[in-house]
N, C-alpha and C positions, 0 to 999 in steps of 0.2 A: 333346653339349650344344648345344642350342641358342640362339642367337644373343641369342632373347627372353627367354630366361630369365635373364640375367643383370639385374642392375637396373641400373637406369639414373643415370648420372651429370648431377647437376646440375649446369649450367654460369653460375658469375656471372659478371654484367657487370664487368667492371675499372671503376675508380672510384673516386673516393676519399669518404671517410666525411665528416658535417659537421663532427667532433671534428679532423680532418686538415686541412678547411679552413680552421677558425679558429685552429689552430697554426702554420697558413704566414703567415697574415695577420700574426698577431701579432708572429712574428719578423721579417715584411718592415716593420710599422711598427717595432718597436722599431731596428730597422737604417738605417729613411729620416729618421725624426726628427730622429736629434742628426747625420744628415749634411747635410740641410737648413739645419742651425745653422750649421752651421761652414760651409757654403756664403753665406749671407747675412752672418755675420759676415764671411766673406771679403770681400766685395762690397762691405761698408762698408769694408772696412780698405780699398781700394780707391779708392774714390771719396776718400775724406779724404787719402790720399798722394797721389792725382791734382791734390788741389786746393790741397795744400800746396806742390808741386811748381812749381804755376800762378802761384800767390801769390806766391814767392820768385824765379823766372823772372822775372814781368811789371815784382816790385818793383825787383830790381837793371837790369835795362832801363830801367822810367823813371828811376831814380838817375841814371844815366849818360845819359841821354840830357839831364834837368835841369842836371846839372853840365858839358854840356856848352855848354848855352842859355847858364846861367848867365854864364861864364866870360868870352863872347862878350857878352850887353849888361847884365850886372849887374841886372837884374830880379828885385825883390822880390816878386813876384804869388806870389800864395798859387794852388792848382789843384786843381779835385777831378772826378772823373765815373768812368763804369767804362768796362770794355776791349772794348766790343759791337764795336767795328769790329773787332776780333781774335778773336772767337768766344767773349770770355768776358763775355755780360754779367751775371753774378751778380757778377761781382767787382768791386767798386769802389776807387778810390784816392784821396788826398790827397797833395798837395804842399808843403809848405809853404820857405820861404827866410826867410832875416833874418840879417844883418849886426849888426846889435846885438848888446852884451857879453852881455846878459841870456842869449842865444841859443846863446852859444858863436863867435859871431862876433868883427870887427874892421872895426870901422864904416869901410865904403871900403875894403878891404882884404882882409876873410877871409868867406865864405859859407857857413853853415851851410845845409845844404841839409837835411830829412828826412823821407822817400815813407813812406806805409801803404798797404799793398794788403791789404783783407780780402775774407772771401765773405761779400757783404750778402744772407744768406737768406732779409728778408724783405723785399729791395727797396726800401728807404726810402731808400736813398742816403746813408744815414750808420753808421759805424763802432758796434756794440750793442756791449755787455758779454759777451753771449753767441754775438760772431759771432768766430770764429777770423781772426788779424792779425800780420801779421809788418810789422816796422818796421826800414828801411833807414837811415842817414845818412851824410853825410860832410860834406867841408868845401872850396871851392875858392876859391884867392888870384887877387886880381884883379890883372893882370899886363898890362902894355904889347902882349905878343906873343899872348895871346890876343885878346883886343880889335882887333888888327892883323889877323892870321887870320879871323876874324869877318866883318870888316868886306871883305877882297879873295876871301873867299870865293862 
């Protein structure tokens, strides 16, 4: 038998079909889609506990740092601005104080102190309806030895 006589074997190129390739497509979108989702929803859930985090950090800080003021020269001043010099300036705060019953206070005596720190998202410097705010207070008695303290400090 000779060599020629046999026929000859056709040799296909490996490869894959158009039907194959728009079967891999489809599975890899149907696969990146809803991980994309849950990707971005992560990220928001993220940023929002980042900035709730922030808010309640900054707010009991300046509490305490008020009721510290406080304590020392009885200042009524109301206070508001955001936290820029501490890296956060989207967030803005309010202070407020009063001694009045109306307040919760004890006129000469007892200080209603109550801080808001929100994230002012649209920069206008004041507390929206729709901007997320958490709200601190307390209360400090006006006392000989603080005022004492204060003053030889």
């Amino acid at each position: 038998m000779n060599r020629y006589s046999q026929p000859r074997r056709i040799t296909r190129r490996a490869g894959n079909s158009m039907l194959e390739l728009v079967a891999a497509s489809t599975l890899i979108a149907t696969t990146l889609v809803p991980a994309l989702r849950i990707m971005a929803g992560g990220l928001r859930a993220t940023r929002a506990l980042t900035t709730s985090e922030a808010l309640a950090t900054l707010g009991a800080s300046t509490l305490e740092r008020t009721l510290t003021q406080t304590s020392g020269d009885w200042s009524t001043d109301d206070a508001t601005g955001s936290f820029a010099s501490e890296g956060y300036a989207a967030i803005g705060f309010s202070v407020v104080r009063s001694d009045n019953s109306s307040d919760g206070g004890i006129p000469g005596r007892l200080m209603a102190v109550q801080v808001t720190t929100w994230d002012d998202r649209n920069n206008n410097g004041r507390l929206d309806a729709d901007e997320p705010s958490v709200v601190f207070a307390s209360k400090v008695a006006r006392l000989t030895t603080y005022g004492f303290e204060a003053k030889n400090s």
